[in-house]
VEXDO-371688 format. One record per residue (C-alpha): residue in one letter; x, y, z. Coordinates in steps of 0.25 Angstrom, whole numbers, padded with zeros to 4 digits, always signed. Example, Ala and Ser with C-alpha at 12.3 -4.5 7.8 and 13.67 -1.06 7.14 Angstrom:
2
a+0049-0018+0031s+0055-0004+0029
END
This chain:
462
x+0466+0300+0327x+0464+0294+0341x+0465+0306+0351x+0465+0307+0366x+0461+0319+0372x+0464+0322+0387x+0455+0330+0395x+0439+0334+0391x+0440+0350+0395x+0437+0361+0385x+0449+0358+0378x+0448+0343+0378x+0434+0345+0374x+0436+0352+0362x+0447+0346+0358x+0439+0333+0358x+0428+0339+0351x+0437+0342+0339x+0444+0330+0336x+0433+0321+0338x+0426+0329+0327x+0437+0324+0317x+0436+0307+0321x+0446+0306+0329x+0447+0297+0340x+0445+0304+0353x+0446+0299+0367x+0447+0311+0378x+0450+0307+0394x+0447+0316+0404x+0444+0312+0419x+0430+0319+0419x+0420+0308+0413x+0410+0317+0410x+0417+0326+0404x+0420+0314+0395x+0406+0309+0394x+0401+0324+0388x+0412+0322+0377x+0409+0307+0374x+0394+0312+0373x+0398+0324+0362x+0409+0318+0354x+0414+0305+0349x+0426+0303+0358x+0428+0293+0370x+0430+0298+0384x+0439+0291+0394x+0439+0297+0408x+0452+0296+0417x+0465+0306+0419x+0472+0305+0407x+0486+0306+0412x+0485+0291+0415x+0489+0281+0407x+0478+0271+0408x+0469+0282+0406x+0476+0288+0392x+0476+0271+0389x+0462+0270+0390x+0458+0282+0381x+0467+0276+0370x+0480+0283+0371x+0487+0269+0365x+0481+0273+0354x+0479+0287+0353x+0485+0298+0342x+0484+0311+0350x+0484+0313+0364x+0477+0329+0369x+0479+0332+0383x+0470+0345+0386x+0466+0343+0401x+0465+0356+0409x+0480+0353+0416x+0494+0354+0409x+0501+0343+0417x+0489+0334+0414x+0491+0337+0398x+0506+0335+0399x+0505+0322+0406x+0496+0316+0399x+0502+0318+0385x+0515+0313+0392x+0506+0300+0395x+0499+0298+0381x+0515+0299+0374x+0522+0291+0382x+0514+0281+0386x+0506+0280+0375x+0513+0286+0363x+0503+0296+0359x+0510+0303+0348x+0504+0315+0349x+0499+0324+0361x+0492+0337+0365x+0494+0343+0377x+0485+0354+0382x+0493+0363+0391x+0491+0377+0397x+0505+0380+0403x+0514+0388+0395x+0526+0381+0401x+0522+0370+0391x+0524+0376+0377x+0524+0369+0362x+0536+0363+0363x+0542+0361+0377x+0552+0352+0380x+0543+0347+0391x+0532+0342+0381x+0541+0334+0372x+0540+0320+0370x+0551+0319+0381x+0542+0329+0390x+0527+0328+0391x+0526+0324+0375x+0516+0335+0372x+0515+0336+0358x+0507+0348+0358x+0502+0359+0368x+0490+0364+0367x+0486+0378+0375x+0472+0381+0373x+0474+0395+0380x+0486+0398+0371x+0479+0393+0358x+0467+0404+0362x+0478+0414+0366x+0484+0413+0353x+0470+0413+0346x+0464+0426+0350x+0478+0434+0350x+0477+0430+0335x+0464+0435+0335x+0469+0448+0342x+0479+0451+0331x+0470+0450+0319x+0457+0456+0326x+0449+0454+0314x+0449+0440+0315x+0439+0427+0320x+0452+0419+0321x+0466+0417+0315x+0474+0405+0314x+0487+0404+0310x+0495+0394+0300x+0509+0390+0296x+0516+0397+0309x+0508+0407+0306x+0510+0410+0291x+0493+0409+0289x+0483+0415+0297x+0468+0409+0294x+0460+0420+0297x+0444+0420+0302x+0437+0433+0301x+0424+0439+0298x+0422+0448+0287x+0417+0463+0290x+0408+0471+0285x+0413+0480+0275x+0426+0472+0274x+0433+0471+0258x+0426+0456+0260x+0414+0458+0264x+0404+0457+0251x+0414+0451+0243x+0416+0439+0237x+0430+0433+0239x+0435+0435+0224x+0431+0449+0226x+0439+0451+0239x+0452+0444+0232x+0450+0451+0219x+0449+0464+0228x+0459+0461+0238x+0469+0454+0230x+0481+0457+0241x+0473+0449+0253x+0481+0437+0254x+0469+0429+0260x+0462+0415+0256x+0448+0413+0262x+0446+0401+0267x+0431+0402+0273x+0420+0409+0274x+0409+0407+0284x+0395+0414+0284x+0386+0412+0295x+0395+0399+0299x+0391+0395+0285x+0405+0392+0276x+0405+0400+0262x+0413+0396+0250x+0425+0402+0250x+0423+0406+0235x+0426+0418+0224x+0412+0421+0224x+0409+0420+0239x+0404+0432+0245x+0408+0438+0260x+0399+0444+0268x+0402+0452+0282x+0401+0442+0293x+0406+0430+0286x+0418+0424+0293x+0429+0419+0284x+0443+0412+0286x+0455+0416+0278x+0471+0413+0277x+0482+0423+0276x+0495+0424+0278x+0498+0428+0291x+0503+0443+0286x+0489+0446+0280x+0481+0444+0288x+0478+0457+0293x+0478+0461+0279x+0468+0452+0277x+0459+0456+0289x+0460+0470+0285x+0457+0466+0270x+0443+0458+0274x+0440+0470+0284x+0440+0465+0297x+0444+0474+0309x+0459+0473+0313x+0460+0484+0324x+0472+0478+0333x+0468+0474+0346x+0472+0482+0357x+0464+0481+0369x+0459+0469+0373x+0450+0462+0386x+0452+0448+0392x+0442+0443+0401x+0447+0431+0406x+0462+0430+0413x+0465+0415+0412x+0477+0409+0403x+0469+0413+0389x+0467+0427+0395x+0482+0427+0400x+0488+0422+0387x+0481+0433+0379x+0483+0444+0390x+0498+0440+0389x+0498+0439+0373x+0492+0452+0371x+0501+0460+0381x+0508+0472+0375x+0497+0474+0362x+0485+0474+0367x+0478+0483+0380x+0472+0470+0388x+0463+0469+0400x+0461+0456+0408x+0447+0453+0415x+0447+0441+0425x+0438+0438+0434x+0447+0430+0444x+0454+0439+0453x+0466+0431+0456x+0467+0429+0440x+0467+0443+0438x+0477+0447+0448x+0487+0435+0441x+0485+0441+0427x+0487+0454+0433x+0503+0449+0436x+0505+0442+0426x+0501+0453+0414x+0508+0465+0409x+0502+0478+0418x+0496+0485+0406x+0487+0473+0406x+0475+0475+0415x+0469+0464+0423x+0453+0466+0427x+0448+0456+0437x+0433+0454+0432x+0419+0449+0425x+0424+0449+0409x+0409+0449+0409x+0408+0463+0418x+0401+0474+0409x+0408+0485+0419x+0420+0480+0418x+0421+0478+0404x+0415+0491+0402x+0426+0499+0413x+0437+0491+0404x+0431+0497+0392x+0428+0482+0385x+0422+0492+0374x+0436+0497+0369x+0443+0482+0368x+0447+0477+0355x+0445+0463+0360x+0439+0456+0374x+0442+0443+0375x+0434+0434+0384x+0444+0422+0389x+0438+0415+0404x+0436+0403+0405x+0422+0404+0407x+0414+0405+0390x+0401+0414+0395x+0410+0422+0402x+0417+0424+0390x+0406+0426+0381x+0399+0436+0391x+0410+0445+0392x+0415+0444+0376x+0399+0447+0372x+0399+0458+0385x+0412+0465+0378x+0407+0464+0364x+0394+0473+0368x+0403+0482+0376x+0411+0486+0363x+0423+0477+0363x+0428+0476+0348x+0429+0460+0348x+0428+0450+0359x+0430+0437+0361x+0428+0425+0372x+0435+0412+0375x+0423+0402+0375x+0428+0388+0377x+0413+0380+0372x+0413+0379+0357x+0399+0380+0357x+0399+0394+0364x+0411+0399+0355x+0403+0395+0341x+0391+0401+0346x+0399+0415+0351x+0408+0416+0340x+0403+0426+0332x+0394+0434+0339x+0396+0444+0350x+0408+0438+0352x+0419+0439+0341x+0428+0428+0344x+0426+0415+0352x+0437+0409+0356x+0438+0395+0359x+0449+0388+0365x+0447+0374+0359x+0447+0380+0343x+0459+0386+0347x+0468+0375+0351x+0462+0365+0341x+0470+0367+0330x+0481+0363+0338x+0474+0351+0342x+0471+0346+0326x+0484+0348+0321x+0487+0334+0328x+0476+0327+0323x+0476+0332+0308x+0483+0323+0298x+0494+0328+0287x+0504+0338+0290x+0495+0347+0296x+0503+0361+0302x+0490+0368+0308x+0475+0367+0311x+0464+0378+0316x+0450+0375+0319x+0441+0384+0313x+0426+0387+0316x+0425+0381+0329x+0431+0369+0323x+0422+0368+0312x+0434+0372+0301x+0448+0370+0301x+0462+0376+0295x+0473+0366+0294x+0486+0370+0289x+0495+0357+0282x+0506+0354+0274x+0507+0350+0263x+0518+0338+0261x+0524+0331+0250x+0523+0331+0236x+0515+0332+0224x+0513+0315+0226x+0511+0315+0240x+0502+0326+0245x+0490+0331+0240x+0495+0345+0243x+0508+0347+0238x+0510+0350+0221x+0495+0353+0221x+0487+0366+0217x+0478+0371+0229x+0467+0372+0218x+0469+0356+0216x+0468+0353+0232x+0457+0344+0234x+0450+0349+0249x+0437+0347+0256x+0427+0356+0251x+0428+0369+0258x+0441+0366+0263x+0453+0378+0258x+0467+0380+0256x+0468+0393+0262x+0483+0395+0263x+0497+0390+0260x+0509+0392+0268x+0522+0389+0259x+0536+0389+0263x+0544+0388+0276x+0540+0396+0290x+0551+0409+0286x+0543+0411+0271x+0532+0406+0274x+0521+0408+0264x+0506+0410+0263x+0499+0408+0249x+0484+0407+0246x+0482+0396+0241x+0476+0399+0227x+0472+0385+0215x+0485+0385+0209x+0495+0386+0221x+0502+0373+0223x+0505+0367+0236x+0519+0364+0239x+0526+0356+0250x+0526+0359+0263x+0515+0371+0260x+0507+0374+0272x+0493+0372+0267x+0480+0378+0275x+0467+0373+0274x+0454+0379+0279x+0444+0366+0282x+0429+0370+0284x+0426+0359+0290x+0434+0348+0297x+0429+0336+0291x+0438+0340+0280x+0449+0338+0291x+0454+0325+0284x+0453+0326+0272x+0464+0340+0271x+0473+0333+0280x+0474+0324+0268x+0478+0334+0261x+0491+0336+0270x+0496+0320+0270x+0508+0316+0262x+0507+0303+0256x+0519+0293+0251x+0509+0292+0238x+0498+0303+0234x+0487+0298+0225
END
């Protein structure tokens, strides 16, 4: 696929640094040329310097011939002109628009094809927003993503000491726990991947990914042993549009107290939250502060500046102090696979979590939904399966007769129309019938292609 990204920031960057890991044909413009030359000396992607809102400068970077355009500079009214541009004058089929104003949702009449033609928003600050309050209701999870409006929630957790898990193998945890509605899709020791067989054996420690239906999943979480004490009083450091979001998310359920270092930041968060909430204008990383706010009784701090040491500094500083769980917003991947894990529970990284977004639009076969997994290393793709028994590879068939990539797993179907909606674990003899929703759990995403096949109708099947 030929792919134009506009603007080589954060967001840009990473969004790069995916897609070019699966061939596709990148070009990225930015009017910073060494921003460009750093990209062109790490990945394989050409770099055209110039202000992308011009049409000579879009024409030279290939947009005559370009499949998907992503707009993901640091200004809105850049984004939405741009995309206007690459439709209009170029016929683009299909463009991304990063945009951070909530005047411009999904689906405005503004960003139609008769508007700004802005196929789809993306809201790196919404998507973490959305990624940690998931996170704050099932509090004994690494991360949840959900499937099929919902329906299906793959769950990442690690399994405690103690738990009806640990020490067992998985045909002993079924045969025990026959009234968990759970499939195991991964299990991950050390960052080394187990088999997920009868006879494999968890340990506490080992990190593992399942699906449920959306109803379970505390049931689930209580069944494996992992703490789900609710959360109720919580710490932000950091009062920009992540913290604001999350501020505003959790008002009315959780006891939540604001640190920003910027006066005048703090005195605009101070009238724009309910009372109740209170705003401390501050050094996240203030061992007397955090120690007059009691940091040691928090269910959760969260770090959220712009700043990844910061973050850190403050997470590891609340962590010592005796807060339950803590996590920071670290924007490079290198320092969120390094920290992920250790004294800090959770890193979040903004690009993992709008990425999925991103690969929908570039993934082959009627693909509903994809998650990246593992800092990017796995993937969860949700497809559906169409056709028949002659032109699908799906439809008509047994799960057990499903030829995938080795390590690759059905984990779940969903079956049936969004009011009845169903979630089955997929078991050998379960046949797939049209229009299932069919998820698979991809260790690795060289496998990308060959499951998308999967998920292709064709007027003659052989």
């Amino acid at each position: 696929m030929r792919i134009i990204i506009l603007g080589a920031g954060r967001v840009g960057e990473s969004v790069a640094e995916t897609l070019v890991s699966e061939a596709n044909d990148i070009t990225v413009v930015d009017t910073e040329p060494e921003r460009l030359r750093n990209l062109e000396e790490r990945l394989e992607l050409r770099g055209v310097a110039g202000n992308g809102i011009q049409p000579s400068v879009l024409r030279g970077a290939g947009a005559e011939d370009c499949d998907l355009f992503i707009a993901c500079t640091a200004l809105d009214e850049t984004n939405l002109v741009a995309c206007k541009i690459a439709h209009d004058v170029f016929s683009i089929p299909t463009t991304i628009a990063r945009l951070r104003s909530p005047e411009f949702p999904q689906g405005d009449k503004l960003l139609d094809k008769d508007g700004f033609s802005v196929d789809k928003v993306l809201c790196p600050e919404a998507s973490v927003t959305n990624y940690v309050q998931l996170l704050i209701e099932y509090p004994g999870a690494l991360q949840v993503v959900r499937f099929s409006q919902g329906k299906a929630h793959l769950v990442a957790l690690r399994v405690a000491p103690g738990s009806r898990l640990a020490d067992h193998s998985i045909a002993d945890f079924r045969a025990e726990n026959p009234d968990v509605p759970l499939r195991i899709v991964a299990i991950y020791r050390q960052d080394v991947e187990l088999p997920v067989e009868g006879d494999t054996r968890v340990v506490a420690g080992d990190e593992i990914y399942v699906l449920v239906a959306q109803e379970k999943v505390r049931q689930v979480l209580h069944a494996i042993g992992n703490p789900d004490r609710p959360v109720r009083r919580v710490i932000i450091v950091g009062g920009g549009k992540v913290g604001l979001r999350l501020a505003r998310g959790l008002a009315g359920t959780c006891e939540v107290k604001i640190i920003e270092s910027n006066r005048k930041r703090a005195e605009y968060l101070a009238g724009e939250l309910p009372r109740d909430m209170l705003v401390l204008e501050g050094d996240g990383a203030d061992e007397d502060l955090l120690q007059q706010e009691n940091v040691g009784e928090m269910d959760l701090f969260i770090a959220l500046t712009s700043d990844d040491e910061d973050n850190i500094m403050s997470a590891m500083l609340a962590k010592r102090m005796g807060a339950r769980r803590v996590m920071a917003l670290i924007n490079r991947r290198a320092y969120a696979d390094m920290m992920q894990g250790s004294t800090i529970d959770i890193a979040i990284s903004p690009s993992h979590a709008v990425i999925g977004e991103l690969l929908m639009h570039v993934r082959r076969g009627a693909v509903a939904a994809v998650h990246s997994l593992r800092s990017g290393t796995a993937e969860a793709l949700e497809g559906i399966a169409h056709g028949d028994s002659k032109t699908s590879r799906l439809v008509g068939r047994h799960v057990g007769d499903i030829k995938l990539p080795e390590g690759a797993r059905i984990g779940a179907i969903v079956r049936g129309q969004e009011g009845d909606a169903r979630v089955l674990m997929p078991s050998d003899d379960l046949v797939i019938e049209t229009d299932d929703h069919v998820i698979i759990f991809l260790p690795h995403k060289r496998m990308v292609r060959e499951v998308e096949k999967l998920f292709q109708v064709r007027a003659t099947f052989f």
